[in-house]
PDB file of the backbone (N, CA, C, O) and the ligand in Angstrom, with CONECT records:
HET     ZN  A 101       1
ATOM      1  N   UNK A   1      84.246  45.076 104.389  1.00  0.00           N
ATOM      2  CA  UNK A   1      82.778  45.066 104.353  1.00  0.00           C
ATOM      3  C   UNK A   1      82.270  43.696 104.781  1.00  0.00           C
ATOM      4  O   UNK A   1      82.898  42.637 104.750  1.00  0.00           O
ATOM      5  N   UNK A   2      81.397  43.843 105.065  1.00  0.00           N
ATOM      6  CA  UNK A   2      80.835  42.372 106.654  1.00  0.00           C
ATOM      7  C   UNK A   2      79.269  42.124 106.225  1.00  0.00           C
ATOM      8  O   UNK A   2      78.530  42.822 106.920  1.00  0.00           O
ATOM      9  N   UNK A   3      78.704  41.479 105.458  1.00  0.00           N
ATOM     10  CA  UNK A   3      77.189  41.661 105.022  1.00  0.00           C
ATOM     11  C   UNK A   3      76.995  40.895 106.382  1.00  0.00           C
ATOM     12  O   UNK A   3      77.718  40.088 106.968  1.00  0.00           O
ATOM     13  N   UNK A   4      75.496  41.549 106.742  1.00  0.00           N
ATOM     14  CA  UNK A   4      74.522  40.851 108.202  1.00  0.00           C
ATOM     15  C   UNK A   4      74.220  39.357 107.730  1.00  0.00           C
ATOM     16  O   UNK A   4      74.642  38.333 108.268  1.00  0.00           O
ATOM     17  N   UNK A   5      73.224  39.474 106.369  1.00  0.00           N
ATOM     18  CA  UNK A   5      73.211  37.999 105.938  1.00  0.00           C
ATOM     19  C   UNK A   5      74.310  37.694 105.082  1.00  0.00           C
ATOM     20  O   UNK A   5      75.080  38.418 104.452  1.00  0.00           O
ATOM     21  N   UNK A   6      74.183  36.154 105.232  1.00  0.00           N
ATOM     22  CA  UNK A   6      75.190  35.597 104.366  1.00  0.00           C
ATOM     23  C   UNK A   6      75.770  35.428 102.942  1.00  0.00           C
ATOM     24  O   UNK A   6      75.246  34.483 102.352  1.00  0.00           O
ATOM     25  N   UNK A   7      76.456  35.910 102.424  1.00  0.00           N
ATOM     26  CA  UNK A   7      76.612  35.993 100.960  1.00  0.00           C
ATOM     27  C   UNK A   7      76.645  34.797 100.298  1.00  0.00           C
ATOM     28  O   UNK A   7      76.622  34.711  99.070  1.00  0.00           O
ATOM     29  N   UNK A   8      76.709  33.649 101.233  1.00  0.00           N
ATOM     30  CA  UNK A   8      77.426  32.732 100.063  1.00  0.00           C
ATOM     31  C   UNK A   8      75.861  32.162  99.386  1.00  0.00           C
ATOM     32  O   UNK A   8      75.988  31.402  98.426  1.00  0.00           O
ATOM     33  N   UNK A   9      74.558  32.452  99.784  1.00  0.00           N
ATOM     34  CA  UNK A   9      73.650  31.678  99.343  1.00  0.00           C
ATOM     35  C   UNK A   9      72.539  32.894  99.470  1.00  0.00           C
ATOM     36  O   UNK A   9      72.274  33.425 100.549  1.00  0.00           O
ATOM     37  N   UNK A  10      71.921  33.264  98.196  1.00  0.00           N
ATOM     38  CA  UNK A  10      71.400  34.763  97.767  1.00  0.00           C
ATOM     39  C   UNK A  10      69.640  34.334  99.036  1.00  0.00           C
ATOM     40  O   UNK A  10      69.040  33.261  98.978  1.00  0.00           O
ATOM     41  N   UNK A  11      69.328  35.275  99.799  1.00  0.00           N
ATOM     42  CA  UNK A  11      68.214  35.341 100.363  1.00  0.00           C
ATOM     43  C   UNK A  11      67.047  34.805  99.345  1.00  0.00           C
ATOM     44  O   UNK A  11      67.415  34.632  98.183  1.00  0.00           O
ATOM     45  N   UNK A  12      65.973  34.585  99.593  1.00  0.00           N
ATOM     46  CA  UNK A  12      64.747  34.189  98.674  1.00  0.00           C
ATOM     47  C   UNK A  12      63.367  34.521  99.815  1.00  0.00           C
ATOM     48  O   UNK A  12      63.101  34.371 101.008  1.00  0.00           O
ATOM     49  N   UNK A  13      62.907  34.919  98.890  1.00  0.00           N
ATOM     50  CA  UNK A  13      61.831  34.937 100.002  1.00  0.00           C
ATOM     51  C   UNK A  13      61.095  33.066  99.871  1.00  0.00           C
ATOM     52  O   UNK A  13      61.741  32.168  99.331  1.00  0.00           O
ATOM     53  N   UNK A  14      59.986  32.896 100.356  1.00  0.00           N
ATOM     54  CA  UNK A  14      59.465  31.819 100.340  1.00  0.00           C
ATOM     55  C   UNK A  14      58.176  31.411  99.556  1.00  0.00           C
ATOM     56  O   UNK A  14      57.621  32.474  99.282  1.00  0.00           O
ATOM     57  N   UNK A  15      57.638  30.650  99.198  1.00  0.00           N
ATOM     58  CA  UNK A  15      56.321  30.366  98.724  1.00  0.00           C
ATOM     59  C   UNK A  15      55.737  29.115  98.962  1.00  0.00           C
ATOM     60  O   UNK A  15      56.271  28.011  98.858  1.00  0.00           O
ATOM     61  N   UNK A  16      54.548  29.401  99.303  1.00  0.00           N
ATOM     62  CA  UNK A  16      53.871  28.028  99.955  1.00  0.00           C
ATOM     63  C   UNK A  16      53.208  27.542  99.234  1.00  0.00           C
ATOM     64  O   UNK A  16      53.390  27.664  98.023  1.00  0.00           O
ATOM     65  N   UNK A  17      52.113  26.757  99.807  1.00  0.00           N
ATOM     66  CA  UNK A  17      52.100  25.341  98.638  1.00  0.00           C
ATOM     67  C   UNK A  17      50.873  26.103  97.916  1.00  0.00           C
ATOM     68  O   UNK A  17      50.421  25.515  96.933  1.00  0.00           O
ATOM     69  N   UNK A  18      50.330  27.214  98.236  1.00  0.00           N
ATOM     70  CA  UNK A  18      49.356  27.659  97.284  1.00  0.00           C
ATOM     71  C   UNK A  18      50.180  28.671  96.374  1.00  0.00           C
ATOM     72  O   UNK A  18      49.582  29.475  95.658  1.00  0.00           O
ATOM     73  N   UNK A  19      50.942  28.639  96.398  1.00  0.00           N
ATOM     74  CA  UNK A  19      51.879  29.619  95.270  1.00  0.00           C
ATOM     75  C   UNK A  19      51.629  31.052  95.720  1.00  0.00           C
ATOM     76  O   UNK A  19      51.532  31.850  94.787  1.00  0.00           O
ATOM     77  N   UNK A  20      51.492  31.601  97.070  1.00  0.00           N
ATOM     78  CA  UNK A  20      51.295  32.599  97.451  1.00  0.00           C
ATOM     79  C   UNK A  20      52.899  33.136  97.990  1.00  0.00           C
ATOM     80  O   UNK A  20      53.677  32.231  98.293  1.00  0.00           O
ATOM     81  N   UNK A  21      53.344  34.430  98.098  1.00  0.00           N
ATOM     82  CA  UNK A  21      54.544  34.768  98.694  1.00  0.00           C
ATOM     83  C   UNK A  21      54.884  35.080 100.149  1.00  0.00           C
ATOM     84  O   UNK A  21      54.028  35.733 100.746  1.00  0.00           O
ATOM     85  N   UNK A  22      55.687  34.825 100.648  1.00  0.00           N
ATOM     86  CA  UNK A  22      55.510  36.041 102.012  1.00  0.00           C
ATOM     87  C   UNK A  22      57.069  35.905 101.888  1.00  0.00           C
ATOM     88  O   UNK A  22      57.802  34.954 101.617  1.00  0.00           O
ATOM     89  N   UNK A  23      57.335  37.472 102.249  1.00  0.00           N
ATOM     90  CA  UNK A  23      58.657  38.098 102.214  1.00  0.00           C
ATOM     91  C   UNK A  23      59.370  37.906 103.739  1.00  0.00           C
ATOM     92  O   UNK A  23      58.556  37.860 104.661  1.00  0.00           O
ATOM     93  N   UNK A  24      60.519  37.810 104.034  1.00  0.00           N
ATOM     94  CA  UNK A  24      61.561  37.712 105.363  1.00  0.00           C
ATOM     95  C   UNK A  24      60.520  38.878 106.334  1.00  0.00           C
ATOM     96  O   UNK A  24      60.280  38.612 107.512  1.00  0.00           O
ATOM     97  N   UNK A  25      60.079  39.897 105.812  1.00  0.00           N
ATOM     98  CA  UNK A  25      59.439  40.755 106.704  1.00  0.00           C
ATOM     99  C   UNK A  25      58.138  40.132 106.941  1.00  0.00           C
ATOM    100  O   UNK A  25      57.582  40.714 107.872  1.00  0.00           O
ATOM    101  N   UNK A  26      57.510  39.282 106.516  1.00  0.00           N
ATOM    102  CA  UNK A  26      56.352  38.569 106.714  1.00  0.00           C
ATOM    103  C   UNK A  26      55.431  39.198 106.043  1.00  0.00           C
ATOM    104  O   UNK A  26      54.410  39.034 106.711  1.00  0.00           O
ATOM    105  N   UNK A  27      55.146  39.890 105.020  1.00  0.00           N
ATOM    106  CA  UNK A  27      54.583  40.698 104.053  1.00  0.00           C
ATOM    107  C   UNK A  27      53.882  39.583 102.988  1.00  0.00           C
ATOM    108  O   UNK A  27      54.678  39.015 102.240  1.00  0.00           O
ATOM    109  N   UNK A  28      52.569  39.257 102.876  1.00  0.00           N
ATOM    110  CA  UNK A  28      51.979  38.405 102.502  1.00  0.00           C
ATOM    111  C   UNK A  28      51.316  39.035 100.820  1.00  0.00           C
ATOM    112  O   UNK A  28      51.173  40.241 100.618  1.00  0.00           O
ATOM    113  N   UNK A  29      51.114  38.391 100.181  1.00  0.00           N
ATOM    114  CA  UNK A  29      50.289  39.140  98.911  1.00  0.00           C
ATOM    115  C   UNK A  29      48.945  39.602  99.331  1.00  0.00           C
ATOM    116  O   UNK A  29      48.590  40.684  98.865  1.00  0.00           O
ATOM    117  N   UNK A  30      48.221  39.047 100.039  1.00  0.00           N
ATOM    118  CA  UNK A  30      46.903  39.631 100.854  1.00  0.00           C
ATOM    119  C   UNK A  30      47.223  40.633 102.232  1.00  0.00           C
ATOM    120  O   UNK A  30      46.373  40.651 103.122  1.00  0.00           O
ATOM    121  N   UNK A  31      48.461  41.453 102.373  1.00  0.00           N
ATOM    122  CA  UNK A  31      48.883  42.299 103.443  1.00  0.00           C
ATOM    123  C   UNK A  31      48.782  43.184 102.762  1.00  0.00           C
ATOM    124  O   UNK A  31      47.848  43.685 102.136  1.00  0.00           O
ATOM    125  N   UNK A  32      50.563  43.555 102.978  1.00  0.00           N
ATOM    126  CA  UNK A  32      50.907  44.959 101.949  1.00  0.00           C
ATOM    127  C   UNK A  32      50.597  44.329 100.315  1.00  0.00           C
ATOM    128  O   UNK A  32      49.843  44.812  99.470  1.00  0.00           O
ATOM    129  N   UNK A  33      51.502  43.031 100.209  1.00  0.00           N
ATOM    130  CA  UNK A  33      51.196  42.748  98.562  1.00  0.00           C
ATOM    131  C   UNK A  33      52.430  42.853  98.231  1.00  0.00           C
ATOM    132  O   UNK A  33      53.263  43.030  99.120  1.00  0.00           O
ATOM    133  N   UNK A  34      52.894  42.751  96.618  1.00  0.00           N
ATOM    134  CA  UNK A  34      54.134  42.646  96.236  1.00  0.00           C
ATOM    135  C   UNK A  34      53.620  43.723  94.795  1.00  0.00           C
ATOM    136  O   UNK A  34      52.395  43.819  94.715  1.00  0.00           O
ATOM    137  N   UNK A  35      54.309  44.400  93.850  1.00  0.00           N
ATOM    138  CA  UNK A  35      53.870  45.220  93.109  1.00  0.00           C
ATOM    139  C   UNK A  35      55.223  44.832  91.665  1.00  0.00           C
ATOM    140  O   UNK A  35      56.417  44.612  91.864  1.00  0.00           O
ATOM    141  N   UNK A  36      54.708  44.852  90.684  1.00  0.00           N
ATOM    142  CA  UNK A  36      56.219  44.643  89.369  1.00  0.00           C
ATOM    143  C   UNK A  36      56.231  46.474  89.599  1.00  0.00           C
ATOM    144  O   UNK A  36      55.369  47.332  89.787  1.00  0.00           O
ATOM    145  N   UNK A  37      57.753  46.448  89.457  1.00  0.00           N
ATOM    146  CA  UNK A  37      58.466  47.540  89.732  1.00  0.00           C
ATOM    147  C   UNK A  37      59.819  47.774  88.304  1.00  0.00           C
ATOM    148  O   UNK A  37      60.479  46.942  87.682  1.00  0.00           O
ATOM    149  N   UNK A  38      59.769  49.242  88.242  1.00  0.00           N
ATOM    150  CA  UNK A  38      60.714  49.300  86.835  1.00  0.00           C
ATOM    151  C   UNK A  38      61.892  50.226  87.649  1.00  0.00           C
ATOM    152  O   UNK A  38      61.676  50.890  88.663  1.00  0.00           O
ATOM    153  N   UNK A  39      63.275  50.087  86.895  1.00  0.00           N
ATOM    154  CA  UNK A  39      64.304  50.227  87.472  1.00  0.00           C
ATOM    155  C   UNK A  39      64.519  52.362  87.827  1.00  0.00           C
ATOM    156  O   UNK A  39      65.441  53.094  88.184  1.00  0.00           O
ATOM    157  N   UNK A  40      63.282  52.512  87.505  1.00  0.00           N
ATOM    158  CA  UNK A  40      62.996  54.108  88.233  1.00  0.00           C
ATOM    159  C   UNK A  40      62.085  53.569  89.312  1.00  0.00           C
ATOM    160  O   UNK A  40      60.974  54.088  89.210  1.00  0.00           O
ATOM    161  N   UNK A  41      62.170  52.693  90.329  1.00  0.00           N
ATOM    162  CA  UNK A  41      61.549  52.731  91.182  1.00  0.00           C
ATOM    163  C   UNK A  41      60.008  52.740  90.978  1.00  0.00           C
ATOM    164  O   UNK A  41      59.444  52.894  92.062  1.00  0.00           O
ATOM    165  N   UNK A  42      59.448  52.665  90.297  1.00  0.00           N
ATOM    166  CA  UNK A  42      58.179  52.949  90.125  1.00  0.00           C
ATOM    167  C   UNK A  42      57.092  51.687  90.043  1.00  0.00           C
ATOM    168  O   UNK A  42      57.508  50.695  89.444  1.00  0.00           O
ATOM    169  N   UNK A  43      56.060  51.641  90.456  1.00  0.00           N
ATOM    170  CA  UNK A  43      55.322  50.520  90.065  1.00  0.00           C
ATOM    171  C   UNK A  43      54.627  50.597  88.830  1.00  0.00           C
ATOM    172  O   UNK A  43      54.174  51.642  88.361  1.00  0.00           O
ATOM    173  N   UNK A  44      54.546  49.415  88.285  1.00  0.00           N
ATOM    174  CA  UNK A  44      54.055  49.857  86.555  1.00  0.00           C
ATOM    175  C   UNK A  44      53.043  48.486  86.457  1.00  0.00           C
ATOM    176  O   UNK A  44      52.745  47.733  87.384  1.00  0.00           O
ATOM    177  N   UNK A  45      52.601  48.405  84.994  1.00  0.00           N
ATOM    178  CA  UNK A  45      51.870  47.280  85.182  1.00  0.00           C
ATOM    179  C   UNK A  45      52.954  46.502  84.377  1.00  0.00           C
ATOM    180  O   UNK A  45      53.864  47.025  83.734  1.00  0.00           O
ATOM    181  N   UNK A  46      52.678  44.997  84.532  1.00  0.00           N
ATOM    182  CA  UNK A  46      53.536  44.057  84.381  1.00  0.00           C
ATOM    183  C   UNK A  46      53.544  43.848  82.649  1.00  0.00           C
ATOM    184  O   UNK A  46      53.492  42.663  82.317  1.00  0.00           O
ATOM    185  N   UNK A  47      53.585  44.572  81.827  1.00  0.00           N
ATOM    186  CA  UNK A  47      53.979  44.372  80.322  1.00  0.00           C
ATOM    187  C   UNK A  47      54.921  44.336  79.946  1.00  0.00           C
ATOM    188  O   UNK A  47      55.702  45.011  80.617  1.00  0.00           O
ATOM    189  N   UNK A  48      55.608  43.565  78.629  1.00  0.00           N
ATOM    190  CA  UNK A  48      56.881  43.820  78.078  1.00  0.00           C
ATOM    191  C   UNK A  48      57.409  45.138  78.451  1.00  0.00           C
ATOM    192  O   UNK A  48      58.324  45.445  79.216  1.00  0.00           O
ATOM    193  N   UNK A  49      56.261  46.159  77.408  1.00  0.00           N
ATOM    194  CA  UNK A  49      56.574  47.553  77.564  1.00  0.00           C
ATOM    195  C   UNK A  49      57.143  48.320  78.757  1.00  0.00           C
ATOM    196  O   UNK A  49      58.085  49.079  78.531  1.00  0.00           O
ATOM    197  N   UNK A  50      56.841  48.245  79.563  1.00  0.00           N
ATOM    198  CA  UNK A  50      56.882  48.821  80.854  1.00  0.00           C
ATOM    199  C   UNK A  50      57.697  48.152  82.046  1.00  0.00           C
ATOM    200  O   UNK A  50      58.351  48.849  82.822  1.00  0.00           O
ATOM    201  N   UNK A  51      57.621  46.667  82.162  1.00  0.00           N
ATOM    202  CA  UNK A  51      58.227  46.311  83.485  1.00  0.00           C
ATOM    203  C   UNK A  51      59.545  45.214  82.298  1.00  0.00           C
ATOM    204  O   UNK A  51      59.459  44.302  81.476  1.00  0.00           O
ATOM    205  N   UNK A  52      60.283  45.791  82.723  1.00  0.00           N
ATOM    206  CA  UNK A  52      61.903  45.444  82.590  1.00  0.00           C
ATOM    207  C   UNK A  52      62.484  44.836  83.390  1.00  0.00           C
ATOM    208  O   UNK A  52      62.767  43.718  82.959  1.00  0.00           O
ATOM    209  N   UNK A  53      62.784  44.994  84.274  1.00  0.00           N
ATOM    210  CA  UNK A  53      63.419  44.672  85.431  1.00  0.00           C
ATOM    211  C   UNK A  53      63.094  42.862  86.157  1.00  0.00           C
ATOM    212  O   UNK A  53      63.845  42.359  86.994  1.00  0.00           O
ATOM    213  N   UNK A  54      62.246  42.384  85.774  1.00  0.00           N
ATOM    214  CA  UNK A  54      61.880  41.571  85.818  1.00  0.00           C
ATOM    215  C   UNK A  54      61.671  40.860  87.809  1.00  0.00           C
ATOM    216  O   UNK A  54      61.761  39.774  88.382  1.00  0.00           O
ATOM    217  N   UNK A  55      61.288  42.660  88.267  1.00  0.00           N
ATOM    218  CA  UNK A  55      61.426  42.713  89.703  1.00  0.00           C
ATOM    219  C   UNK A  55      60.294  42.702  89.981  1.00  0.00           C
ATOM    220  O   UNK A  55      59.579  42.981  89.019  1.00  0.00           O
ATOM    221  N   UNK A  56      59.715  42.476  91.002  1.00  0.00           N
ATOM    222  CA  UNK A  56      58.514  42.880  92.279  1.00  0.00           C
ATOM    223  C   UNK A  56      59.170  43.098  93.282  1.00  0.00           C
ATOM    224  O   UNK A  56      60.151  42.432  93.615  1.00  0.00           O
ATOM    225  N   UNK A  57      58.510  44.485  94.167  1.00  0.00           N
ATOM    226  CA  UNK A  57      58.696  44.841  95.372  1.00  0.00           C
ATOM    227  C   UNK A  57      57.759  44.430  96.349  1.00  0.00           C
ATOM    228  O   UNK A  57      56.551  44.283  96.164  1.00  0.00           O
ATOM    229  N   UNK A  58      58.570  44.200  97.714  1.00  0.00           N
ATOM    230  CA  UNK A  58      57.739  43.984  98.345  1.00  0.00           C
ATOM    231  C   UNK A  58      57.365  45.159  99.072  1.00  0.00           C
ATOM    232  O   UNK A  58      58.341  45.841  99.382  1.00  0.00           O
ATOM    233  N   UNK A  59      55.785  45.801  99.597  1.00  0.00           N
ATOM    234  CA  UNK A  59      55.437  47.326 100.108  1.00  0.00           C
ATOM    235  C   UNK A  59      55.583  47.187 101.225  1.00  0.00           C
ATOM    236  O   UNK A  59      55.200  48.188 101.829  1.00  0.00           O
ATOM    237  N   UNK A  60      55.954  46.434 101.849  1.00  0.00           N
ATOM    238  CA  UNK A  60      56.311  46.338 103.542  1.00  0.00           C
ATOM    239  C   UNK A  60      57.578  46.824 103.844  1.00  0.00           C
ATOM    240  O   UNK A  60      57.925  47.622 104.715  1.00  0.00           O
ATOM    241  N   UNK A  61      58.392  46.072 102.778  1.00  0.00           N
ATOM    242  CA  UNK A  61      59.953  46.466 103.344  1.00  0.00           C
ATOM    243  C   UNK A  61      60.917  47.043 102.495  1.00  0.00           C
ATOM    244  O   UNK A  61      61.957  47.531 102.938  1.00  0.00           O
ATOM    245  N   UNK A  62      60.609  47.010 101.219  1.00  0.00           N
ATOM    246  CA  UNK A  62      61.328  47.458  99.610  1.00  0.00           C
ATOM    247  C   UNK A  62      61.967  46.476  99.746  1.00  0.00           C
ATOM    248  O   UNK A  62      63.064  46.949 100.042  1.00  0.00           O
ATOM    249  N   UNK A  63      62.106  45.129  99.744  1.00  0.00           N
ATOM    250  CA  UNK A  63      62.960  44.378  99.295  1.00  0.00           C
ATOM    251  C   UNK A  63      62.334  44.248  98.050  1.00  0.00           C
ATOM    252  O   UNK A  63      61.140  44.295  97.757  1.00  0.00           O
ATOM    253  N   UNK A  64      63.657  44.022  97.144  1.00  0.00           N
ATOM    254  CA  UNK A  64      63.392  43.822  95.382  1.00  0.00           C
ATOM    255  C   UNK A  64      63.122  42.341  95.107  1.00  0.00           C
ATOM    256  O   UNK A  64      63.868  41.570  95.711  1.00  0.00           O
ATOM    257  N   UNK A  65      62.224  41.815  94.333  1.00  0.00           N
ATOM    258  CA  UNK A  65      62.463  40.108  94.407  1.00  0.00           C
ATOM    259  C   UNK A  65      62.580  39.795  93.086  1.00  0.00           C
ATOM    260  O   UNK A  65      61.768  40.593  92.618  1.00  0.00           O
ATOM    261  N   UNK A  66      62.990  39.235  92.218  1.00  0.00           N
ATOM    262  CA  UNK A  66      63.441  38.465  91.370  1.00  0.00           C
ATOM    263  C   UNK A  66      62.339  37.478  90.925  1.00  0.00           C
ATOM    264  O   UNK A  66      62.274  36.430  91.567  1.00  0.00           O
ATOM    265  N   UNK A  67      61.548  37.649  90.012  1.00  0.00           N
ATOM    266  CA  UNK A  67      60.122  36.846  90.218  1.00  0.00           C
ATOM    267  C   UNK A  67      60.386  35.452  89.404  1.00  0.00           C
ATOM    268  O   UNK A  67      59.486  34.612  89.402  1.00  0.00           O
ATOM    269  N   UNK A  68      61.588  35.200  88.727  1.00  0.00           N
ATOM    270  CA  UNK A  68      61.696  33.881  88.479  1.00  0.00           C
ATOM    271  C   UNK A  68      62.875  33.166  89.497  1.00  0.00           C
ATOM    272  O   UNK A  68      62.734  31.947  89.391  1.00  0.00           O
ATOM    273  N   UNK A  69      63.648  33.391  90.154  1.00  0.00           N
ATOM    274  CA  UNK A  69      64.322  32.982  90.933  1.00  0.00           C
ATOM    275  C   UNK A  69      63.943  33.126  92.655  1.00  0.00           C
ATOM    276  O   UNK A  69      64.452  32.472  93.566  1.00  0.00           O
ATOM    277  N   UNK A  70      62.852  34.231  92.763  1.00  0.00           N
ATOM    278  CA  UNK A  70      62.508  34.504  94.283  1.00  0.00           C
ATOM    279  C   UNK A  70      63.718  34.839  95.238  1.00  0.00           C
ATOM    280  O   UNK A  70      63.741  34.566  96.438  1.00  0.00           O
ATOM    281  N   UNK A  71      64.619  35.406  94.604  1.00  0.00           N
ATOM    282  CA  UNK A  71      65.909  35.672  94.949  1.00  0.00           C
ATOM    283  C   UNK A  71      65.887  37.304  95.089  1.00  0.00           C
ATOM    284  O   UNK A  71      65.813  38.116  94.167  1.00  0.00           O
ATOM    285  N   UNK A  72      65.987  37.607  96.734  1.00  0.00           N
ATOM    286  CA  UNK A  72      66.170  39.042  96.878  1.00  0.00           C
ATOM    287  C   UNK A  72      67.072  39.527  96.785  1.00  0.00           C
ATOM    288  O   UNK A  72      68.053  39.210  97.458  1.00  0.00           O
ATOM    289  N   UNK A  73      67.065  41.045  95.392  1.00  0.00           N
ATOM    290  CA  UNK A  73      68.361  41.444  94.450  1.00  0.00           C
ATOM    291  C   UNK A  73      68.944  42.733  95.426  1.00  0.00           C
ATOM    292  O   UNK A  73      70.080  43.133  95.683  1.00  0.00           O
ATOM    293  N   UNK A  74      68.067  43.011  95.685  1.00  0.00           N
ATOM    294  CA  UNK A  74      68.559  43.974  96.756  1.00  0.00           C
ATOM    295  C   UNK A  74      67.435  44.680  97.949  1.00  0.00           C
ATOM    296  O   UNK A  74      66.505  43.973  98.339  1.00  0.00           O
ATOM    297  N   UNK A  75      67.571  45.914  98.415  1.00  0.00           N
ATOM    298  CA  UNK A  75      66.471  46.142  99.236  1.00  0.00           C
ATOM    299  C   UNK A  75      66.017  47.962  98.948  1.00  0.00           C
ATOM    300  O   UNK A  75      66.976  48.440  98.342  1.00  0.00           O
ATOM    301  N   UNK A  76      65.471  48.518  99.060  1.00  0.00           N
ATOM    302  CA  UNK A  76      65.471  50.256  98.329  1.00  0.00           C
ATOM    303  C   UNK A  76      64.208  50.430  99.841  1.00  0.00           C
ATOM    304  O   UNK A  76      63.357  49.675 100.311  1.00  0.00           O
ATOM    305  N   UNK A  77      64.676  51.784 100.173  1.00  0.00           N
ATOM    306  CA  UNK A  77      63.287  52.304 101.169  1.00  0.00           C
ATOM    307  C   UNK A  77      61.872  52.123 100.775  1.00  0.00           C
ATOM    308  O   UNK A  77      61.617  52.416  99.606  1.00  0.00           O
ATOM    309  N   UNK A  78      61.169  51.817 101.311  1.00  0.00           N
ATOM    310  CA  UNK A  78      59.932  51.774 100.752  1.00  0.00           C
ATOM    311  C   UNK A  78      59.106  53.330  99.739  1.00  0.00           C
ATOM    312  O   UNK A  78      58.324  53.472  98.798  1.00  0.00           O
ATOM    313  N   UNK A  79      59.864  54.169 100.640  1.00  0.00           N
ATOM    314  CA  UNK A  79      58.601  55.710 100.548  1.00  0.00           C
ATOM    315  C   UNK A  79      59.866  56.140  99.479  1.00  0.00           C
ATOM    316  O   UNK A  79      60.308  57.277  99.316  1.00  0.00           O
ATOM    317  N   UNK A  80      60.213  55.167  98.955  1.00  0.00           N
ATOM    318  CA  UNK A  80      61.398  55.734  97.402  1.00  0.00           C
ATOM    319  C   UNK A  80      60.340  55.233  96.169  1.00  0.00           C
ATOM    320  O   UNK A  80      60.376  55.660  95.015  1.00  0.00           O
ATOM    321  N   UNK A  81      59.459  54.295  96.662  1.00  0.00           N
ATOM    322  CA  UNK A  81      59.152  53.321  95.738  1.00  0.00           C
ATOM    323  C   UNK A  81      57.489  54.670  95.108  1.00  0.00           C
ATOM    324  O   UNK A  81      56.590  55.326  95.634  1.00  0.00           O
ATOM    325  N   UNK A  82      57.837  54.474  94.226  1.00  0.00           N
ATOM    326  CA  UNK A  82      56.320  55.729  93.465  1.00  0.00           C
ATOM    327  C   UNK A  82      55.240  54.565  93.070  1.00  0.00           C
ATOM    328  O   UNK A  82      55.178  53.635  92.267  1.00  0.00           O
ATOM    329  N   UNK A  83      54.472  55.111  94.030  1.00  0.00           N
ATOM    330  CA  UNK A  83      53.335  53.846  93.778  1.00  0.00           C
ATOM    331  C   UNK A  83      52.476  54.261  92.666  1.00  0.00           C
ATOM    332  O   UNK A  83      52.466  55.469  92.427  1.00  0.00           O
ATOM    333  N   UNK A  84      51.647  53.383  91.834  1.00  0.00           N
ATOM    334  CA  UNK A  84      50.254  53.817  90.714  1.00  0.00           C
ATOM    335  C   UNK A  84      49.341  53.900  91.438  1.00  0.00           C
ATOM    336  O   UNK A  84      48.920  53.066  92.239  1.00  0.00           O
ATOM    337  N   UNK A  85      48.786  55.429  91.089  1.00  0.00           N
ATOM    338  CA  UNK A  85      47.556  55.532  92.185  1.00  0.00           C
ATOM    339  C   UNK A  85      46.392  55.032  91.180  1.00  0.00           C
ATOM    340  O   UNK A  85      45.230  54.943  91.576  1.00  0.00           O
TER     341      UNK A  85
HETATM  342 ZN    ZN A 101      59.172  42.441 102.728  1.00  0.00          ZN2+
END
């Protein structure tokens, strides 16, 4: 098995000096946005209760992000992801 990116140093997305995100796909918080996500795929609101996972997705590309490390945990299809209408 051959990963495209490199394993030895975990992807991150980036954040600029206004503390705003933009994801490797260029997915900005004022674009698609980033959403806290629970490990059924689902977007939830960000409470103890409910968001576990301690993930945000990004809606551009399903990459999963890691919101204290900014470290992308993995990546899931987007149209998997059950949005809150
Ligand atoms: Zn993205």
């Amino acid at each position: 098995m051959k990963a495209v990116e490199s394993t030895q140093a975990p992807s991150k997305i980036t954040e600029n000096s206004y503390g705003g995100w933009e994801c490797l796909c260029g997915n900005e918080a004022t674009a698609y946005g980033f959403y806290p996500i629970n490990d059924q795929n689902e977007e939830v609101e960000p409470t103890p209760d409910e968001w576990t996972t301690n993930l945000y997705a990004c809606f551009q590309c399903g990459r999963l992000i890691d919101v204290d490390s900014l470290e992308i945990v993995r990546q899931i299809p987007v149209s998997e992801i059950r949005k809150a209408s």
